[in-house]
N, C-alpha and C positions, 0 to 999 in steps of 0.2 A: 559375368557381367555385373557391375556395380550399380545397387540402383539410390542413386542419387538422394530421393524424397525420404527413405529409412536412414541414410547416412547424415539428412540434414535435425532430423528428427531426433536421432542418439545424440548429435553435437550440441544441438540447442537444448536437451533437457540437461545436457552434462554439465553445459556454459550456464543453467539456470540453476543447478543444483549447487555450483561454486560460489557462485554468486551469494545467492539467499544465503550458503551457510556465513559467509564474511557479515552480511549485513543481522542475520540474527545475531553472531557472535557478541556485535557492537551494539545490538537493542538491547541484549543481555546486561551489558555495565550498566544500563540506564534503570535497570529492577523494573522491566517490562517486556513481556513478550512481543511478537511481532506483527498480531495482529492486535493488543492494544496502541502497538506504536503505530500502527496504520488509521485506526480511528482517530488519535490524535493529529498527526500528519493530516488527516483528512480535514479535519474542523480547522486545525492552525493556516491551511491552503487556503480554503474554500466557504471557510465560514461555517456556521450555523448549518446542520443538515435534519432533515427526518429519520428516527430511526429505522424506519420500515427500507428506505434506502441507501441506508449506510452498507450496506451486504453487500449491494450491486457494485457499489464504488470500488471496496475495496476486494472484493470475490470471496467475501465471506456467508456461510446459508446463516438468513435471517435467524433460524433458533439460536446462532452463537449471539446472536449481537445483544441481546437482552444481557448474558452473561459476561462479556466485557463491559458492556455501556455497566453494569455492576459495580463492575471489581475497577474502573477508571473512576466513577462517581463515589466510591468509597475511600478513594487514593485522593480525591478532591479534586482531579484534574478537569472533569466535564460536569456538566448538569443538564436534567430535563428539561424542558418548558414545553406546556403546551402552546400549542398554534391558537394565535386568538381567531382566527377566522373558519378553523375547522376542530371543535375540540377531540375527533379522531384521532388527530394527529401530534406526535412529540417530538418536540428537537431537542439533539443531542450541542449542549454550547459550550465550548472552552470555560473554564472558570478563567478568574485572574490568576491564578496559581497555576491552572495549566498551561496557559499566553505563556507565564515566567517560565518554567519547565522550557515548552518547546525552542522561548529563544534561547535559552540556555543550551540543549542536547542535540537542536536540529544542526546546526552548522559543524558541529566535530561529526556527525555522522553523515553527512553531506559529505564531508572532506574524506571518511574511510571509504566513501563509494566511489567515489572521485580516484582515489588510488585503488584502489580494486576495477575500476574500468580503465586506466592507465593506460594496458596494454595493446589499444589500437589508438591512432591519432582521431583528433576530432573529426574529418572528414570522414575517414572510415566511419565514425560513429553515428552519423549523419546519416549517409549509406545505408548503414544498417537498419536506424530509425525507420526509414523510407519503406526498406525491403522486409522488414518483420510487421511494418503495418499494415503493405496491402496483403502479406501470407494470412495475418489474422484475419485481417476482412474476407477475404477468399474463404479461410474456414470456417468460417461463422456460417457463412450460410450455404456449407458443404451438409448436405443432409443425405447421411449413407443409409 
């Protein structure tokens, strides 16, 4: 008997392991890893964030993000600021250097993800969206 849930399980880490490796491949030309390019992607999306949760965002543990937010603020792509209303807290902010970078890199790597997801039509793609979001949610709050 085939049981379905392990055969969905081998598919999607295998369908995730092709993937990532195409999209690091292409974060590689940029002379950045792929979780620097995630912090950036992150702030070029979304703005200004806290460092304490930039980890959540992108499923990084907080100990790493001290060490990218680093090696990005020395590359001159981000900067600190404290929060004027809680000085607890720091935001990690695009410099203008970095703005320039992301519109530069972000769209030819848009486009290699874009052919690297190719292989099902947009519907299908949709589909999927749907059905890999309520599995997450489902898992999330599977407590074995």
């Amino acid at each position: 008997m085939q049981n379905s849930s392990l055969e969905l399980f081998v598919v999607l880490s295998r369908a995730y392991q092709s993937i990532m490796e195409v999209a690091r491949k292409d974060i590689q030309r940029y002379n950045l890893n792929v979780t620097e390019f995630g912090v950036l992607e992150l702030l070029y999306h979304k703005g200004p964030h806290p460092l304490q949760k930039i980890g959540g965002k992108i499923l990084l543990a907080s100990g790493s993000i001290t060490y990218v937010v680093d090696k990005l603020e020395e590359k001159g792509y981000l900067e600190r600021k404290p929060c004027e209303n809680d000085r607890r807290i720091t935001y990690a902010h695009l410099t203008e250097k970095g703005k320039t970078y992301m519109e530069e890199i972000f769209p030819p790597h848009h486009e290699v993800l874009e052919e690297a997801l190719a292989g099902i039509p947009e519907e299908e793609k949709q589909q999927a969206i749907e059905t890999l979001k309520k599995l997450g949610k489902y898992a999330q709050n599977y407590h074995a």
